[in-house]
ROTIVO-507341 format. One record per residue (C-alpha): x negated, y, z negated; residue in three letters; residue number from 1. Coordinates in steps of 0.5 Angstrom, whole numbers. Layout:
residues N
@px:X | py:Y | pz:Z | aa:Ala | i:NUM
...
***
This chain:
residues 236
@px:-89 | py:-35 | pz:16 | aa:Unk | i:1
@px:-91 | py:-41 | pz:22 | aa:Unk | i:2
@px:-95 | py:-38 | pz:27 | aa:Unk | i:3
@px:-93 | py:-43 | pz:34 | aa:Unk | i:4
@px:-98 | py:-39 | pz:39 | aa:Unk | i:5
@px:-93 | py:-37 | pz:44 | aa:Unk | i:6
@px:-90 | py:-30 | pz:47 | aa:Unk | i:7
@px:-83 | py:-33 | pz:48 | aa:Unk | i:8
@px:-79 | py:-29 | pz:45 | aa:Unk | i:9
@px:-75 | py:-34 | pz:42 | aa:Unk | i:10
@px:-81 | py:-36 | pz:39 | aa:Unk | i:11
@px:-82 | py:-30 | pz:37 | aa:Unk | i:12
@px:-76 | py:-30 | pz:34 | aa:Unk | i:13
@px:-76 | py:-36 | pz:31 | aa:Unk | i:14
@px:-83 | py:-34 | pz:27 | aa:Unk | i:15
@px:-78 | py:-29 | pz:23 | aa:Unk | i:16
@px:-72 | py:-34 | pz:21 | aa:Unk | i:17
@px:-75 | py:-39 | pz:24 | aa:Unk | i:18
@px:-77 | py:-41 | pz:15 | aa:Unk | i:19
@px:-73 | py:-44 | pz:10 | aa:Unk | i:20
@px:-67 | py:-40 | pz:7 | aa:Unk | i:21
@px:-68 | py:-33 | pz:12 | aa:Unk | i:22
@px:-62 | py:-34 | pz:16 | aa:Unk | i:23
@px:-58 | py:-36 | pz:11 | aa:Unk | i:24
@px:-60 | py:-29 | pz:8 | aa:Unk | i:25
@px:-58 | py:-26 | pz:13 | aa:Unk | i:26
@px:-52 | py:-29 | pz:14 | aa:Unk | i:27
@px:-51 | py:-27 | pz:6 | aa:Unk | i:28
@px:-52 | py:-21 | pz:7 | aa:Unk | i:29
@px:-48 | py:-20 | pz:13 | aa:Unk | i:30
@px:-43 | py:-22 | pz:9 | aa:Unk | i:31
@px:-44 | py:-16 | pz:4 | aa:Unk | i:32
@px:-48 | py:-20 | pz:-1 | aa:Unk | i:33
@px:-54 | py:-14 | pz:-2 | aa:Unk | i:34
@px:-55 | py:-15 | pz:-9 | aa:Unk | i:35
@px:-61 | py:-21 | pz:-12 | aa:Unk | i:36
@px:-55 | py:-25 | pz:-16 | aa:Unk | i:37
@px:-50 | py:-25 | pz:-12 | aa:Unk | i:38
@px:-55 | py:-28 | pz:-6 | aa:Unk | i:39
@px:-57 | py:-33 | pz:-11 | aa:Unk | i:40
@px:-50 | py:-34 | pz:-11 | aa:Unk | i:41
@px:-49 | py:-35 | pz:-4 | aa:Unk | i:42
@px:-55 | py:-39 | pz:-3 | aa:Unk | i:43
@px:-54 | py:-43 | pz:-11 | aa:Unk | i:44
@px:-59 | py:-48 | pz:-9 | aa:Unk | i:45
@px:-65 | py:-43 | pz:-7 | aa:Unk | i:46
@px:-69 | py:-42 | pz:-12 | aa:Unk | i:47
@px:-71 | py:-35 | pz:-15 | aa:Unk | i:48
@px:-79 | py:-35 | pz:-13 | aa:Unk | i:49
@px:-76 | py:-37 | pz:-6 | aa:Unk | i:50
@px:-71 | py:-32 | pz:-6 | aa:Unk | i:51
@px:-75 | py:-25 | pz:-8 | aa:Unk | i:52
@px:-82 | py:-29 | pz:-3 | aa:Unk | i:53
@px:-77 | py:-29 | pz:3 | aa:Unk | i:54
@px:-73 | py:-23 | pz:2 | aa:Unk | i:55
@px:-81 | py:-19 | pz:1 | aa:Unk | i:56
@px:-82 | py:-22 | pz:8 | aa:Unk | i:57
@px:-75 | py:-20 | pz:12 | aa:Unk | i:58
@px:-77 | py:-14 | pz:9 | aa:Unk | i:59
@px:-85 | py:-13 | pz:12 | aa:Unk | i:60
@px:-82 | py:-16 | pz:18 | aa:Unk | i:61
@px:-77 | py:-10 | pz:18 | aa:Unk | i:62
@px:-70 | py:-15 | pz:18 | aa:Unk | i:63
@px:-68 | py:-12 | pz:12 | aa:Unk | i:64
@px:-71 | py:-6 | pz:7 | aa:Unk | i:65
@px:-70 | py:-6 | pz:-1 | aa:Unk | i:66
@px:-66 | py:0 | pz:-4 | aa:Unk | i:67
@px:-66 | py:2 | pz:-12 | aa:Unk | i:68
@px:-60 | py:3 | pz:-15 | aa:Unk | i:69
@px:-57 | py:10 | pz:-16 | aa:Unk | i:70
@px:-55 | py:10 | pz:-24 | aa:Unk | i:71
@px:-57 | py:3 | pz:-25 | aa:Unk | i:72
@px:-62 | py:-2 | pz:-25 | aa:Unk | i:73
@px:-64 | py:-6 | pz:-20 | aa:Unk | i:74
@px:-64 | py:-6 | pz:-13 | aa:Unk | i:75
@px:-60 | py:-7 | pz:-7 | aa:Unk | i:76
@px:-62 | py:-11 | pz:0 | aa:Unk | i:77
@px:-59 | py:-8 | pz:6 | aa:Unk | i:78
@px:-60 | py:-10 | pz:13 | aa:Unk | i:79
@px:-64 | py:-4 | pz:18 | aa:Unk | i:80
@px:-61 | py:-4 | pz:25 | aa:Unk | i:81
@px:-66 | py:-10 | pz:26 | aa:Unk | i:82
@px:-62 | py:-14 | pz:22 | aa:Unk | i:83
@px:-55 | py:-12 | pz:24 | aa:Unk | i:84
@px:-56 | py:-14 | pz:31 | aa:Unk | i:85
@px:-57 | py:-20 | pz:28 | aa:Unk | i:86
@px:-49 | py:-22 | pz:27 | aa:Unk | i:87
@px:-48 | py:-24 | pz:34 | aa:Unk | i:88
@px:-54 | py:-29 | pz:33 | aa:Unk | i:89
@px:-50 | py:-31 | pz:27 | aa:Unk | i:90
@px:-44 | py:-31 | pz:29 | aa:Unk | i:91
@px:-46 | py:-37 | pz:35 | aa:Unk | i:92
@px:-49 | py:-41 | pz:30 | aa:Unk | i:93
@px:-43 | py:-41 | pz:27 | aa:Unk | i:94
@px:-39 | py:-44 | pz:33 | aa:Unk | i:95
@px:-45 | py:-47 | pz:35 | aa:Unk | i:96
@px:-45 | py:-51 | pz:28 | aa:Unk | i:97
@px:-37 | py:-52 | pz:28 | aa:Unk | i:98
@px:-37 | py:-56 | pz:35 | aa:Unk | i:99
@px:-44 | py:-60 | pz:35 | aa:Unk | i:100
@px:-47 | py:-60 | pz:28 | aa:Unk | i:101
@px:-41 | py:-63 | pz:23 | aa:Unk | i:102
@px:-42 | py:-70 | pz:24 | aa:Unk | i:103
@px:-49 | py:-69 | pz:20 | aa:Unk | i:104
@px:-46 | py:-67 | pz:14 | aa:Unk | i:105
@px:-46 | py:-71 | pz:8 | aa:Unk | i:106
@px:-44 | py:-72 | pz:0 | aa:Unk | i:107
@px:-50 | py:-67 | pz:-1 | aa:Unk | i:108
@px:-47 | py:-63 | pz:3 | aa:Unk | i:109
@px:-41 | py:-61 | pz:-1 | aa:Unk | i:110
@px:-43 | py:-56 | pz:-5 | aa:Unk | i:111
@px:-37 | py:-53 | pz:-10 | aa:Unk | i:112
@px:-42 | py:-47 | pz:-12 | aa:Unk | i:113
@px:-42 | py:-44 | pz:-4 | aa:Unk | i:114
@px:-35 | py:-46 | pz:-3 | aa:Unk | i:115
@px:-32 | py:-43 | pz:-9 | aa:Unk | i:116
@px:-37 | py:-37 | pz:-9 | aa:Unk | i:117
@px:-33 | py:-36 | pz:-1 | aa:Unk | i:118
@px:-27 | py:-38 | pz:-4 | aa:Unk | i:119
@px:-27 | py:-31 | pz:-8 | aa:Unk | i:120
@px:-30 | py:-26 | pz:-3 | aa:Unk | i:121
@px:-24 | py:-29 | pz:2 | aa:Unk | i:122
@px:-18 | py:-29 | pz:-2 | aa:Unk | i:123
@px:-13 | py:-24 | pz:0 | aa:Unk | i:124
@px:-12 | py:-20 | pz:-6 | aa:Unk | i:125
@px:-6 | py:-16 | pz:-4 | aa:Unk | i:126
@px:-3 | py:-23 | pz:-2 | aa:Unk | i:127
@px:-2 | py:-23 | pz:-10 | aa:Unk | i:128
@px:3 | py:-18 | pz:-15 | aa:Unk | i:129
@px:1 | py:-13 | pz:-18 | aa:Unk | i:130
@px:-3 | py:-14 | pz:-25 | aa:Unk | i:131
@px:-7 | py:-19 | pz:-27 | aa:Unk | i:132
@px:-7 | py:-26 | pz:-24 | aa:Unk | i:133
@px:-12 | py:-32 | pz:-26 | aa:Unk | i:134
@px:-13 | py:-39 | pz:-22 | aa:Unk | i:135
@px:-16 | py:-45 | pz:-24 | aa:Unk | i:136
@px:-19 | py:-49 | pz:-18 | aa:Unk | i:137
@px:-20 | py:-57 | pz:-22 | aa:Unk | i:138
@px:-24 | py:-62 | pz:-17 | aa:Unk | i:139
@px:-24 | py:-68 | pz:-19 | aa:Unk | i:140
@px:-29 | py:-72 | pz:-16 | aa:Unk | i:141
@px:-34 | py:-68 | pz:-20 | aa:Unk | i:142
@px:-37 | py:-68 | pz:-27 | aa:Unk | i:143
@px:-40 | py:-62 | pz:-27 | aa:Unk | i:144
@px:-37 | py:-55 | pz:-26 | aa:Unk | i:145
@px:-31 | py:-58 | pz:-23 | aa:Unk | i:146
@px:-27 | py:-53 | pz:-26 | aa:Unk | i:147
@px:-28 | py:-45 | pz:-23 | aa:Unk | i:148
@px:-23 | py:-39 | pz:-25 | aa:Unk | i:149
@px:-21 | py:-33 | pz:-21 | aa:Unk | i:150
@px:-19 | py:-27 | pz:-24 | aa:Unk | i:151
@px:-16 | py:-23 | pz:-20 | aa:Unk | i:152
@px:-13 | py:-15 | pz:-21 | aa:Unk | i:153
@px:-12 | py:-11 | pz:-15 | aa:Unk | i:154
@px:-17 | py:-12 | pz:-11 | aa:Unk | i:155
@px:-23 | py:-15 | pz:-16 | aa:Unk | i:156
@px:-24 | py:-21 | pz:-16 | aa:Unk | i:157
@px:-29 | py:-24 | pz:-21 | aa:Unk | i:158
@px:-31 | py:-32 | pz:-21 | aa:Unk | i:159
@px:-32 | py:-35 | pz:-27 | aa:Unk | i:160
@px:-35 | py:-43 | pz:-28 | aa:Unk | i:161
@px:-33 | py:-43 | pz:-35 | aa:Unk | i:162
@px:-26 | py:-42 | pz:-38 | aa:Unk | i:163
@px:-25 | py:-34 | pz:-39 | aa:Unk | i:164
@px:-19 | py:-35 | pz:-45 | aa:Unk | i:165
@px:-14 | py:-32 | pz:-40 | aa:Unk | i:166
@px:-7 | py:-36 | pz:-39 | aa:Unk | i:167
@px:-8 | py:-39 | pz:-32 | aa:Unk | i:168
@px:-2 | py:-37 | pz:-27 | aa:Unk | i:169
@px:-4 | py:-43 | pz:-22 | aa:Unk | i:170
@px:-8 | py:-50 | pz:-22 | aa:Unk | i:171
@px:-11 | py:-52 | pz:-15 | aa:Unk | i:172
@px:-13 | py:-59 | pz:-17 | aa:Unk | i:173
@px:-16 | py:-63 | pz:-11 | aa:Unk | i:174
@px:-23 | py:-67 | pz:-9 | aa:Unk | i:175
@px:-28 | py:-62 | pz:-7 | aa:Unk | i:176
@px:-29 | py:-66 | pz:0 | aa:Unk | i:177
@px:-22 | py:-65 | pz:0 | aa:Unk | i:178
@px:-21 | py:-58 | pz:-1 | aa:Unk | i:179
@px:-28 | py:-56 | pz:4 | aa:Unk | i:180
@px:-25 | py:-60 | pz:9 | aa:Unk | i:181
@px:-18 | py:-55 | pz:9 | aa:Unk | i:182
@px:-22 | py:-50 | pz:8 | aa:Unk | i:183
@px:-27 | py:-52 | pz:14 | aa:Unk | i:184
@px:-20 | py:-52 | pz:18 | aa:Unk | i:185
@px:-21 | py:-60 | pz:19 | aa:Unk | i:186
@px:-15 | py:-62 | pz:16 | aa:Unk | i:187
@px:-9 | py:-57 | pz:17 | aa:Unk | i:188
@px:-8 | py:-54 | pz:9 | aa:Unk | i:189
@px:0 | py:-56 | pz:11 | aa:Unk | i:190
@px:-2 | py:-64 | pz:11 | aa:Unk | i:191
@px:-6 | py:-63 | pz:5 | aa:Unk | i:192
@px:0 | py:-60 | pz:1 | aa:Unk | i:193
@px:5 | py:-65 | pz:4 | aa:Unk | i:194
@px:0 | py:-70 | pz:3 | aa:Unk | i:195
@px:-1 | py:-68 | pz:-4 | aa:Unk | i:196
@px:-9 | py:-68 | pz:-2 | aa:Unk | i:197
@px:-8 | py:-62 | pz:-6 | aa:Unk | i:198
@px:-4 | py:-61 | pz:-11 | aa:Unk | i:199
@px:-1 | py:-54 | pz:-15 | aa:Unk | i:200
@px:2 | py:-52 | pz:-20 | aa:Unk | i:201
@px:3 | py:-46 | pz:-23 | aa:Unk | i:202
@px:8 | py:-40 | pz:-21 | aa:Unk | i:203
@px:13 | py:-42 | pz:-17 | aa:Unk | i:204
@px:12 | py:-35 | pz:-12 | aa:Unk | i:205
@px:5 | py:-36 | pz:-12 | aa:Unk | i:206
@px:6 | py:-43 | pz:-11 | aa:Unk | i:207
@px:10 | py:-41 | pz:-5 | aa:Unk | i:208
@px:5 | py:-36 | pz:-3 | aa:Unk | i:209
@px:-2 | py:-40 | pz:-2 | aa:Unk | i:210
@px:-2 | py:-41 | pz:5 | aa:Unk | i:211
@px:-2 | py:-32 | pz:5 | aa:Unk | i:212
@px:-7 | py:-32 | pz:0 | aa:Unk | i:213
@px:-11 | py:-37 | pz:-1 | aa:Unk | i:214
@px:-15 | py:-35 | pz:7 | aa:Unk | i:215
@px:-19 | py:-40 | pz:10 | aa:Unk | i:216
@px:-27 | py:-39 | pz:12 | aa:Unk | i:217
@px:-28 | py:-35 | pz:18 | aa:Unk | i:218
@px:-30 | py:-40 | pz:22 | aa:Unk | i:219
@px:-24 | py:-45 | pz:21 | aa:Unk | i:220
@px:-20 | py:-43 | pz:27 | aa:Unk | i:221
@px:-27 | py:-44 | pz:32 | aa:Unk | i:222
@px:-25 | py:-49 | pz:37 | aa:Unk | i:223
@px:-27 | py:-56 | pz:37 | aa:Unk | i:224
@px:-29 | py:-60 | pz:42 | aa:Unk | i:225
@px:-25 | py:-63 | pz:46 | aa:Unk | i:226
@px:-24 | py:-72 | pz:46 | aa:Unk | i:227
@px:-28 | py:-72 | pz:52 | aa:Unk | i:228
@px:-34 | py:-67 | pz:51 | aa:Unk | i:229
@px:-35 | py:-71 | pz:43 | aa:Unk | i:230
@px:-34 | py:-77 | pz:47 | aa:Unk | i:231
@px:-40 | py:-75 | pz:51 | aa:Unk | i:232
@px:-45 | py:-73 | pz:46 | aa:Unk | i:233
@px:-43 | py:-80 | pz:42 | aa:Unk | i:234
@px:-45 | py:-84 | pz:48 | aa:Unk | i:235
@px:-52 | py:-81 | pz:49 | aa:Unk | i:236
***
């Protein structure tokens, strides 16, 4: 961990999560990823060495602690009370980022593996009928898993990046940067249907239903700056 000499709490701070990948960590497991894969799966582009070396170091820093599973294999990674107090941390981050950091965003950017990881943990399962319910959300600016399926039955929702042999209820088909930028909550999710940016089709109730289901990220709805505050940081 980089050492910057200084007793400065935020420096101090910064020594813990200040390192490549810990507060998205965090930010996961916030979000109820306690498990190795489905870390990996919130952070797709992290490699696994990287991954179990950062979460070794959380957990020697007392951010986190490293539980074996009952009756399994494997092991689950838990906040301490340390690491829970850091949700209103990563909660300002969050805004902090909506508002001030999205003009850095890039093609590199839009990583359908997060988004459709997000997409699962987010959707609204008792918006659904009962029984078996599967999805197919096709991007078609991509070439590589640009088609991802959602099996969802009560509330279990699993993800699948290849095709499960299941009759698919309804098709999503959109770009990626346009699927993100709705559910970012930069363009309304009802100009991108009329506009056809995002396309159905499928069941007709479920078609009628998706703004009730298909929930949008939990920091879609964070105030942006106004023309004149966006004006102002352009102008310098």
């Amino acid at each position: 961990m980089k050492k910057y000499g200084q007793f400065c709490p935020v420096a101090k701070s910064a020594e813990i999560l200040g390192d490549p990948w810990s507060i998205l960590i965090v930010r996961e497991l916030l979000l109820g990823s306690n498990r190795f894969n489905l870390l990996q799966k919130g952070l797709p582009r992290i490699s696994p060495t990287v991954l179990n070396t950062r979460l070794k170091e959380l957990e020697a820093r007392g951010v986190i602690i490293k539980r074996r599973q009952k009756n399994a294999r494997g092991h689950d990674y838990l906040l301490t009370p340390a690491g829970r107090e850091l949700s209103n941390v990563i909660d300002s981050l969050a805004v902090w980022g909506m508002r001030w950091a999205r003009e850095e965003m890039d093609v590199q950017d839009f990583d359908v593996s997060f988004l459709m990881f997000d997409i699962q943990r987010r959707i609204d399962a008792a918006a659904l009928p009962d029984g078996e319910t599967v999805l197919c959300f096709n991007c078609t600016d991509i070439k590589n898993f640009n088609r991802w399926w959602l099996v969802c039955e009560g509330s279990d929702v699993d993800l699948c990046y290849e095709d499960p042999g299941k009759d698919v209820d309804i098709y999503v088909t959109a770009s990626s940067k346009n699927l993100i930028e709705v559910w970012m909550g930069d363009v309304p999710l009802a100009k991108a249907l009329k506009s056809e940016a995002i396309q159905l089709v499928g069941e007709r109730h479920l078609i009628k239903s998706f703004p009730k289901w298909f929930v949008l990220s939990a920091a879609a709805h964070t105030p942006r700056p106004n023309q004149n505050e966006a004006m102002l940081v352009r102008n310098n």
